[in-house]
N, C-alpha and C positions, 0 to 999 in steps of 0.2 A: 762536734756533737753539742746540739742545744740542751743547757741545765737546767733543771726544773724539779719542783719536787713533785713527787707522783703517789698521794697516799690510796692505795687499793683495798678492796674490801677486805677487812678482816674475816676469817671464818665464823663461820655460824649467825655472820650479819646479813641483811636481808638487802639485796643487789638496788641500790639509789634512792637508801633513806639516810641520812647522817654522815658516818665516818666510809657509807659504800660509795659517796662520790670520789671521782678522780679529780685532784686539786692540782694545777702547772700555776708556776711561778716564773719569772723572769731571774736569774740570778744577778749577783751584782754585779757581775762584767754586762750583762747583756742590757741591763738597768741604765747603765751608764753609756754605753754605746746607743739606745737607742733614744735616751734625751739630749744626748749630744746632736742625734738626726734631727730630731725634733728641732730643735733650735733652730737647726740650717734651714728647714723644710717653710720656717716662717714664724710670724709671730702671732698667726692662730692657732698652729698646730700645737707652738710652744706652750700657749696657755691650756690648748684643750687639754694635752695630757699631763701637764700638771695637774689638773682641777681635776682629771678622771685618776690618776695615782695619789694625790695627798687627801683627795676627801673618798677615795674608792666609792668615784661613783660608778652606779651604771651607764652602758653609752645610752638609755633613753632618759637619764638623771639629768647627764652634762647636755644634751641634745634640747630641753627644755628650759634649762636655766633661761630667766629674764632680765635685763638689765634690771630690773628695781627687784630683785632677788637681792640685789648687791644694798646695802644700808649701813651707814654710819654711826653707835651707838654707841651710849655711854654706860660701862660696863665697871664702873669705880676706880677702871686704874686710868684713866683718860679713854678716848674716842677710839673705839675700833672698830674696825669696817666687818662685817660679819656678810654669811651668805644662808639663805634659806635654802635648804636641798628639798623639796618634796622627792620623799620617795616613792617608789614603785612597789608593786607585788604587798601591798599589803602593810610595807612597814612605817614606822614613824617618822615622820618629816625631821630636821634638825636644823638647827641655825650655831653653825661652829664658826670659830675667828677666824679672817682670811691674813695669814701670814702674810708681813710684808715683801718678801720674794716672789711670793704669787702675785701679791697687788701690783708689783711693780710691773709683770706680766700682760696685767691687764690692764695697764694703764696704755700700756705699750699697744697694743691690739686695739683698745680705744680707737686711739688717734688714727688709727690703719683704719679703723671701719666708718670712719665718719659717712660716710659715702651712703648709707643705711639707716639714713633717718627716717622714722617712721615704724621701723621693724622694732618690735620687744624685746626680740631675741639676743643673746647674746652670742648665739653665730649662727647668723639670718641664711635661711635657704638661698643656696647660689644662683638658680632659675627661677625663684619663684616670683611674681610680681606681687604677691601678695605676702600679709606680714606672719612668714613660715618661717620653722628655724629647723636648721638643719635636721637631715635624714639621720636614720640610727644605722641605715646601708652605708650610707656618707663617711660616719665617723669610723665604721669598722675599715673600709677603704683604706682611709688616715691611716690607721693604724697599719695595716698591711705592708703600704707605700714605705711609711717609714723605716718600719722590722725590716724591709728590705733592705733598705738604703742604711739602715743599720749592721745589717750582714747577720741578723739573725736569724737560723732556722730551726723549721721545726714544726707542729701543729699548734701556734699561738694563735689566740686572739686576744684584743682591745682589754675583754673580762680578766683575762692573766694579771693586768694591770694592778686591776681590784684584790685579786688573792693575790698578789705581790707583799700588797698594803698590807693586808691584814696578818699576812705570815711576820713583817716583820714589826709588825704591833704587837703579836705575839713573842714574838721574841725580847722584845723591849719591857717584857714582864706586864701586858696589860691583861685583865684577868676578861674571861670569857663574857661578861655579861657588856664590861666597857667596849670591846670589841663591836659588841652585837650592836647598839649603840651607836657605833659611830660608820659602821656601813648599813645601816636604818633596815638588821633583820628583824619581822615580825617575831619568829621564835630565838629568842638565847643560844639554844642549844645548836643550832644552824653554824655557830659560831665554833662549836666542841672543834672542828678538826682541822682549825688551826692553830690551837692550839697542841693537838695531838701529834699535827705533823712537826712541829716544832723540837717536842719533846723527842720524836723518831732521829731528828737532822741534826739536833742541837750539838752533838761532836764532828760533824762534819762540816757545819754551816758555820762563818764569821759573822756578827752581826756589825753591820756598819754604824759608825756612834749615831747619826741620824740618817733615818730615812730621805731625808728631804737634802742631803749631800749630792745624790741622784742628779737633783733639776737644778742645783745654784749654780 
């Protein structure tokens, strides 16, 4: 039986505003099982879902990234490599630090894509002759193939990724507005239910000391 947390409409809340969505998560057996697939599946696939679970993006987020999204800058503690996310739906762009686990990621897929010179992209459309980057049908695919080959089931997709991240950001005691923030929602409040779920789960759910235990 695939685990997930599943917050449903509270009474007398009005059916797909707020805490009325349904939120599925990957738990951490199935977290672990399916960046373990990841890994084997390649060293694009590995980065992609790292870069869509640690920065919970959206897949038309990661689908967009440009290689000069990626930038080198000096942030007073020495030189760190940062990534611009434009986001979607309205919300605010961000520019967070790319851990060196991830860099190492993508240093790795680098040298794999040479072969793509000219494209912007950082994961250039596979048919296209022109400089396209990957489909958002494309990236949900990925993700399928893998959950497979992971041995996950259930009604998942790619976005679980995203509420993964943020439930256990939430649990990591970050408060609702930092949350909102770092998956670049336009409203704050958008961010209330996961925290809410948290607080439903919080005797039954372990939180792993870091999230990013998952992808190293």
């Amino acid at each position: 039986m695939t685990e997930f947390f599943e917050l449903k409409r509270p009474r007398g809340r009005p059916e797909g505003t707020g805490l009325g969505r349904v939120t599925r998560t990957l738990s951490r057996e199935e977290l672990k099982r399916f960046f373990s697939a990841a890994t084997k599946a390649g060293r694009k696939f590995d980065l992609m879902f790292s870069l869509i679970f640690h920065f919970a993006l959206r897949a038309g987020e990661c689908a967009r990234i440009r290689l000069d999204d990626f930038k080198v800058e000096n942030r007073g503690e020495g030189n760190l490599l940062t990534l611009t996310i434009r986001a979607l739906k309205g919300g605010d762009d961000n520019k967070p630090e790319v851990p060196e686990w991830i860099e190492r990621k993508l240093k790795a897929w680098l040298k794999e894509r040479n072969g793509e010179e000219g494209n912007p992209f950082l994961f250039p459309h596979r048919l296209s002759t022109r400089s396209a980057h990957i489909t958002t049908e494309a990236i949900k695919a990925a993700f399928r193939m893998v959950a497979r080959r992971a041995g996950i089931e259930g009604r998942h997709s790619v976005h679980d990724l995203r509420h993964s991240r943020a439930t256990e950001l939430a649990f990591a005691g970050w408060p609702t507005v930092k949350i909102a923030s770092w998956l670049r929602h336009r409203n704050p409040s958008s961010s209330d239910r996961y925290v809410h779920t948290v607080e439903m789960e919080r005797l039954s759910h372990q939180l792993a000391a870091s999230p990013e235990e998952f992808l190293k």
